[in-house]
N, C-alpha and C positions, 0 to 999 in steps of 0.2 A: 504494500500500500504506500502509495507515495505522500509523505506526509506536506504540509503549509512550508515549511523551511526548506524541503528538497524543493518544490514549487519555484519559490523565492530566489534557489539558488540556480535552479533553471533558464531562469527569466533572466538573471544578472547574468549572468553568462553569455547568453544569447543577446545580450546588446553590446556587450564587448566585442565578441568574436561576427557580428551582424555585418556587412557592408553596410557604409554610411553615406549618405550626402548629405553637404550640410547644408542648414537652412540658413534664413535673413541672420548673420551674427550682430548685425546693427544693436541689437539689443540681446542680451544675454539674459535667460530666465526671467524675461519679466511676468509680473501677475496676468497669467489667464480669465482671471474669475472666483469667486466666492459663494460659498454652497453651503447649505444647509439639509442633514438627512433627520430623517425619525424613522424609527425598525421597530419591531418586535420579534422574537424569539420564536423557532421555528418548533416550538410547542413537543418538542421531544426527551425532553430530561428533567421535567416537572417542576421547574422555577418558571418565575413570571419575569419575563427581560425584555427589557425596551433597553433603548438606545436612541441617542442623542448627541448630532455634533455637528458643530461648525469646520467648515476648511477653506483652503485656496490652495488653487492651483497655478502653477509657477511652472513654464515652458524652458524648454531645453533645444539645444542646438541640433538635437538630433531626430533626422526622420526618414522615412525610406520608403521608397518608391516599390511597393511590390510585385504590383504588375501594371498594366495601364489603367485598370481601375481599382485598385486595393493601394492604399495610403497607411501606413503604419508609424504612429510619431510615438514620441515620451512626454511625460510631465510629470512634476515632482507635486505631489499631496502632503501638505502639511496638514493636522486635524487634531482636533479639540474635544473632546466629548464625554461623555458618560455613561455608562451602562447602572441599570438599573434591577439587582435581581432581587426579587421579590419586594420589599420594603427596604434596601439596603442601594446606597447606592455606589460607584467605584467611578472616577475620574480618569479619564487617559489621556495622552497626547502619540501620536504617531507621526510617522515622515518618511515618507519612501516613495515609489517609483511607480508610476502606470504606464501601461501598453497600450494606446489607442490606435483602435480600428476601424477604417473607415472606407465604404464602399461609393465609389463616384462622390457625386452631389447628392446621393441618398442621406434624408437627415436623421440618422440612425449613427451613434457613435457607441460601440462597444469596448469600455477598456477592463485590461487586465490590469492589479495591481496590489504589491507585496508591501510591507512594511513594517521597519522594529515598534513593537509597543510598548510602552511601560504603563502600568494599572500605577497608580497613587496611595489605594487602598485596594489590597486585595484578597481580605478574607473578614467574615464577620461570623456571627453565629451560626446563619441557614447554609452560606455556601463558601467554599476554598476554589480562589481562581490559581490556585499553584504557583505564588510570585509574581514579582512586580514586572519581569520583563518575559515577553510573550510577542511574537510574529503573528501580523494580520495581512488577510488574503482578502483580495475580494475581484469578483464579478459586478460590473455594471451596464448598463443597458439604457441608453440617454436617448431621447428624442430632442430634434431640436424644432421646433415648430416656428419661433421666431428667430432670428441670427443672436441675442443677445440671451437667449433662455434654454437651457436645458430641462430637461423633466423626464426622471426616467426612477428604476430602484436597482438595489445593489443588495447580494448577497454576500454577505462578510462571516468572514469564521475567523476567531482570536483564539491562541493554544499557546502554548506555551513548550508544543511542539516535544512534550514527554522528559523535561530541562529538570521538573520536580515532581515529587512523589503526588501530586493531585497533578492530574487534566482534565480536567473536563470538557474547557471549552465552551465558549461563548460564540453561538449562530443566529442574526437575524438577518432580516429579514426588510429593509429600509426603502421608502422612497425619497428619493433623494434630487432637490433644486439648487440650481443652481445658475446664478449673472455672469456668462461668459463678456469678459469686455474687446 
């Protein structure tokens, strides 16, 4: 079973070793946009989890041309948020890297995207998130209906990738907006 970290280490790899072109260097990583998710937990391990969080997205020089109609670029997600299990709630901040895919002018953007987390708080009475620091994956699926608007949700699983003796793991389930600028 390939676990959130082999995933991670996947993905890095593969933009290392990727053929590159590069894009407009005029500006280096500037702000993409800023987004806001809400999720709930995908109702499998008998705690009540939402999730909640702020980000921005920050562009990178790198992008590639995959065929004549498949566009593959990067962007770095910075994010803020919280998860909330049962009555308890835990703080995170994450930073890592998405795969974005995109077909023609279809406004449909798919990214993939890994990142190191650290929980703030990560155990109370009802639930043990196995330590503070923990790798998050996620799947997303954006429409873009207006040029300046995304709307789409996003599948996230945080794990801590088997690092300490509790994993459980944290999976929701988010719709997630966001102001592309």
């Amino acid at each position: 079973m390939v676990t959130s970290s082999r995933l991670g280490l996947i993905a890095l790899m593969g933009l290392l070793f990727a053929p590159m072109s590069q894009a407009d260097t005029t500006e280096e990583f500037p702000l993409l946009g800023l987004g806001a998710k809400y999720g709930i937990d995908d109702f499998s391990d008998g705690h009540d989890i939402e999730n909640q969080a702020v980000y921005a997205n920050l562009g990178t020089p790198w992008d590639w041309q995959v065929s004549d109609n498949i566009r593959m670029d990067t962007e770095v997600q910075s994010t803020l948020g919280r998860y909330k299990v049962d009555e308890d709630y835990f703080g995170y901040l994450m930073f890592g890297v998405d795969l974005r895919f995109q077909y023609a002018d279809f406004p449909v953007v798919v990214k993939l995207g890994t990142a190191p987390t650290y929980l703030f708080d990560d155990e109370s009475e009802e639930f043990d998130a196995g330590g503070p620091l923990h790798m998050t994956t996620h799947l997303t699926v954006l429409a873009n209906p207006v040029k300046w608007l995304d709307i789409g949700v996003t599948y996230q699983h945080t794990s801590n990738a088997g690092t300490n003796k509790e994993n459980p793991g944290i999976d929701v389930l988010s719709l997630d907006v966001s102001y592309r600028f």
